[in-house]
N, C-alpha and C positions, 0 to 999 in steps of 0.2 A: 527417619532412620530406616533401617532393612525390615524385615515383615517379623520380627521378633521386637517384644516391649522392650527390650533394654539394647544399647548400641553397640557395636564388635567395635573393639579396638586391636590395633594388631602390632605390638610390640617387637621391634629389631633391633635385637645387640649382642654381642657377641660374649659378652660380660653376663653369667648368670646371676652374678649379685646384684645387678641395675636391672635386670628382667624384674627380679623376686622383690625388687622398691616398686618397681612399676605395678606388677599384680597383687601387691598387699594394699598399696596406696585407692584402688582402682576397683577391684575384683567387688566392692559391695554392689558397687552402683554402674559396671559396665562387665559383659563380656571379654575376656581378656585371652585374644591368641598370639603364641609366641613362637622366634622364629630367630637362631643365632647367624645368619648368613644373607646376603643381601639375593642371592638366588633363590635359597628356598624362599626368601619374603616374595618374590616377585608370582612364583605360582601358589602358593596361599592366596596374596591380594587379586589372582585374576579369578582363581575356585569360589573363594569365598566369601567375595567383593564387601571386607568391613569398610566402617563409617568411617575411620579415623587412624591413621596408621603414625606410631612413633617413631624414628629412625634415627638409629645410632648413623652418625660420621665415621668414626674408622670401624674398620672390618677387614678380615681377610677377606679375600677372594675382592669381586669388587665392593668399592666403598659406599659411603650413604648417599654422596652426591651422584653418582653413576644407577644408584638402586634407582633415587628418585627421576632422575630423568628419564630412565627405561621405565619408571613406572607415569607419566605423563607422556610419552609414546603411545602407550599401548590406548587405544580406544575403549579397552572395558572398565582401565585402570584408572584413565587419567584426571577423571573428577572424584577422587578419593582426597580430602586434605591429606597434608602430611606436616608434621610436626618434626622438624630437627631437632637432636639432642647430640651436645658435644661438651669436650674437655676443656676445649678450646673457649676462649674467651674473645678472642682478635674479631674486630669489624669486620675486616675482610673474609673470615671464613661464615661470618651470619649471613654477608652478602653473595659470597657462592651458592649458599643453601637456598635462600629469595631467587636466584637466577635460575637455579634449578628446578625452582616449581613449589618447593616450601611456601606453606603460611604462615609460620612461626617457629621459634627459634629459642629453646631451652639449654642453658647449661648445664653440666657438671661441678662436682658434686649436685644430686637433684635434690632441691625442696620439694616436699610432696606439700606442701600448701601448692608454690607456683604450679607443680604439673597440675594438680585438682582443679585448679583455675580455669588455668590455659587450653586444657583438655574441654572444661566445661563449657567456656566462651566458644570453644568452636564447635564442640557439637549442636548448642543452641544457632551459630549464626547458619552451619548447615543445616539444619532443621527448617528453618525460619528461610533461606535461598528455595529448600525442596516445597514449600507451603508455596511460595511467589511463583516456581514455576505450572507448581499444579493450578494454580488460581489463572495465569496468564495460558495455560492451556484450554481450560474450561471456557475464557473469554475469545480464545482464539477457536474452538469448535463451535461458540454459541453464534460469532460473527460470520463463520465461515455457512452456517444453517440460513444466519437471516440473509448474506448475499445471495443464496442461491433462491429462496423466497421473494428478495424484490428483482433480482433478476427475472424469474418465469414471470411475475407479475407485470413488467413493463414490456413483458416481450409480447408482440400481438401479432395474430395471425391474420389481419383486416391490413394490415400494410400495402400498399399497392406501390410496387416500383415504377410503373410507366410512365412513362416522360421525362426520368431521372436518372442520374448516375449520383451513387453516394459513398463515402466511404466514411467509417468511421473507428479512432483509435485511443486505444486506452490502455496507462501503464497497472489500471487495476479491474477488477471482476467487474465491476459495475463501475460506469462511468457518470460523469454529474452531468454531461451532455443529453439528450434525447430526439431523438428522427421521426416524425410522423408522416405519413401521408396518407392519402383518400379521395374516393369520387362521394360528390354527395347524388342522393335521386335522380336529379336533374341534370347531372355529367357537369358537373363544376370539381375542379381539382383543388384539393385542398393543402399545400405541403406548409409544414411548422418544421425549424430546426431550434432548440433548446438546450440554454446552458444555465444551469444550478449554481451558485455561488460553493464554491470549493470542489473538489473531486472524491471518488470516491462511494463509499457509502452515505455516508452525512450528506454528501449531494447529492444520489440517487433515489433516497427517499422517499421525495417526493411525486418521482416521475410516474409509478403506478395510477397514481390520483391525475396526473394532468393526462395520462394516455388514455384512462378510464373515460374519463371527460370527452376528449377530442373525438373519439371511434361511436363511440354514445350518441353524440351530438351531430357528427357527421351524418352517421343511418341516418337519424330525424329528418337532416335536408336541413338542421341549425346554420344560420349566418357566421361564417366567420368571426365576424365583428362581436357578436355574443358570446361566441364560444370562447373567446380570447378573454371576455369582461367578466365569465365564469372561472377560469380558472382562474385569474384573477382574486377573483374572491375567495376561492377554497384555498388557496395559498396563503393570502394575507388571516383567513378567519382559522386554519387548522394546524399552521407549521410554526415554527418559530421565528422570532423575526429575525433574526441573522441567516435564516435560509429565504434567498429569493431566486428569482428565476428572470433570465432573458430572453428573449421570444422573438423570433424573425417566421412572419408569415407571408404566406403566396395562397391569394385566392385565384384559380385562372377559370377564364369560362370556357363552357364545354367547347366552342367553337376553334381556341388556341389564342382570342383574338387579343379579348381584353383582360389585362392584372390590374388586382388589388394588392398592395404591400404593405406588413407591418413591422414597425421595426422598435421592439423595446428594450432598450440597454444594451445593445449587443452592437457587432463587428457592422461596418458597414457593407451593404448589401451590394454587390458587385456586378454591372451591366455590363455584357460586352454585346459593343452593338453592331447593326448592318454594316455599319460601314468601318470597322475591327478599332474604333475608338471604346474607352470604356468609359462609365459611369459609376457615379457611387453615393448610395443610399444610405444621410445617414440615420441615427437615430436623435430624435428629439424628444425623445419619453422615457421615464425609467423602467426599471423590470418592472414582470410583475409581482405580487403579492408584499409592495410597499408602501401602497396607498389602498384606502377601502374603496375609492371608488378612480373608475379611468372611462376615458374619449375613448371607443372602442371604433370608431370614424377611421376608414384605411388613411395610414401616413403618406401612401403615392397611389398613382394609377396611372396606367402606361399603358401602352399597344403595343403588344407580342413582335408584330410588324416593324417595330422597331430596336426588334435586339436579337442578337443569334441566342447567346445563354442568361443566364441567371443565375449567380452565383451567393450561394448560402453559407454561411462559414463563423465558426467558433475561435474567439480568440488565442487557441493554443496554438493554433497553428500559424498568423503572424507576428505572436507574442513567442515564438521558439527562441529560443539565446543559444548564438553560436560561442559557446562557455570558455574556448581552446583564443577565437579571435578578437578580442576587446568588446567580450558582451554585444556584439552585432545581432540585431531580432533580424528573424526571416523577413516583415514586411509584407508590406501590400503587392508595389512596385515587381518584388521578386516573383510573388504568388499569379501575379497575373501573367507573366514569362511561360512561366512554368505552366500555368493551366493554357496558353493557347500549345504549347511544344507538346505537352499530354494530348493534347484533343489531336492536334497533327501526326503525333508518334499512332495514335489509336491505343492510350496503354491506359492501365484502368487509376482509376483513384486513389484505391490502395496503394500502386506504385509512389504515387506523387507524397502520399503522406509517410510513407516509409521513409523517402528521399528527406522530408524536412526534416523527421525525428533524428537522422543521421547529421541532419546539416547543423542541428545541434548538441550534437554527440551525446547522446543521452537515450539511445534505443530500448532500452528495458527502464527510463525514467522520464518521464514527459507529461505534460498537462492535456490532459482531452483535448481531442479534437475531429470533429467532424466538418464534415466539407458535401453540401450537395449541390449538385449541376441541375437545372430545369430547362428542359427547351421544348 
């Protein structure tokens, strides 16, 4: 209710002997303001915003269905219930009142049992809406604290861009995808692109723990192949098992010459080679953090000399559904179009992933997706 223990009700009728039913029936157990005119009700309800307002149907000046519409207009007014009261009996005018913004619908002659009821049921059910929005507030300040906590947490300052073009996009705070990269001691480049089962926060989670890991491990001079078999672990031994993680790794040596490649559960790894044919990496292993223990042995190994890029990429982007064209995904076929016209145009990443979220008409609603280039 309002910052006072008992509730304001705000009685309109034009009739003083259905006011003096109403504030006899009422007055022990609710504050009781009255008002004979559908105008004066309207600046009352905006001065003195009570919990519940009664409203006579006729009236001079305008009526109770015109009160209540100008009172559901007005933004100060319009989450005030309102209770119609009439002489009338006909369907159709209960149904005018409901179209009007009414929650209930009293007649004439008044029972003060029914109004005691009716009044009571809905200052409890308002009560009980204003407890749900205060509770779905408090959940909605406490999640908006912890996204910005595992955000700064996943966000690392050890990120090394070089060698790479990356883009990455998400319809929320935190994304369930994750980007790493790094030199270790010895000028070996390390890049990981990462996708968490669902989006979101429930899938960002995690990502603090596996970045921790990677940047840690990296300094060291740690092998790839370990570092991968560690997170692994802390995944499968610390999260829940409905959270896992996909993993596409690039070990390269300092020279540019020779890659290592790992690819777990994720999009296929995408070669475009010397000679503008491409290839594709798939996966033959699950994510990780579903089994306790994994082959942490690179899935390919190649010679740099034999590919212009290296393409890294998250299933959101050729699982995009063009929603407007019979369910059409963006694809693979499209995505490799589009990445050689990008690298020709010179236009950055970002453009290209703006271009799919469009291509499936859902620009403020999409599944994660990042996308990184290596060469």
């Amino acid at each position: 209710m309002n910052n006072s223990k008992r509730a304001v009700i705000l009685a309109v009728d034009d009739a003083p002997e259905i006011l003096d039913i109403i504030k006899d029936t009422l007055s022990a157990e609710y504050d009781i303001k009255l008002a004979t005119r559908g105008e004066v009700a309207l600046k009352i309800a905006e001065k003195q915003q009570p919990d519940l307002i009664l409203l006579d149907v006729m009236m001079p000046g305008i009526d109770g269905y015109e009160t209540c519409r100008e009172l559901k207009k007005n933004p100060k007014t319009k989450h005030i219930p309102i209770i119609m009261v009439s002489a009338g009996s006909k369907t159709n005018d209960e149904l005018v009142g409901l179209e009007a913004g009414a929650i209930d619908y009293i007649t004439k002659p008044i029972s003060t049992v029914i109004l005691s009821a009716r009044v009571k049921n809905q200052l409890l059910l308002l009560s009980t809406r204003r407890e749900l929005e205060q509770a779905h507030n408090k959940i909605t300040l406490e999640r908006e604290g912890l996204e910005q906590i595992v955000l700064k947490m996943r966000s690392n300052s050890e990120f090394d861009s070089k060698n790479i073009r990356y883009s990455s996009k998400s319809a929320e705070v935190n994304s369930g995808d994750l980007l790493l990269s790094a030199f270790t001691p010895d000028g070996r480049q390390y890049t990981v692109v990462a996708d968490f089962t669902g989006h979101g926060l429930p899938a960002a989670i995690g990502s603090p723990l596996v970045t921790y890991i990677f940047y840690a491990r990296v300094k060291a001079g740690v092998a790839l192949s370990d570092i991968i078999a560690e997170m692994n672990s802390v995944l499968k031994n610390l999260l829940p098992t409905h959270i896992f993680m996909g993993l596409l790794g690039v070990d390269t040596s300092e020279d540019r010459k020779d890659i290592k490649l790992w690819n777990y559960g994720m999009e296929d790894i995408l070669l475009h080679n010397s000679d503008d044919s491409w290839s594709e990496l798939t996966s033959k292993n699950l994510a990780l953090g579903i089994l306790s223990d994994i082959d942490g042995t690179a899935h390919y190994e190649l010679s740099f000399n034999e590919v212009q890029n290296i393409y890294l990429l998250t299933d959101g982007i050729t699982e995009a559904v063009d929603v407007e064209n019979s369910a059409e995904m963006y694809g693979v076929e499209r995505l490799k179009e589009a990445l050689v016209k990008n690298k020709a145009a010179k236009q950055s990443l970002d453009e290209l992933l703006n271009t799919i979220s469009l291509f499936a008409n859902t620009p403020d609603d999409f599944d994660d997706m990042t996308l990184l280039e290596l060469s």
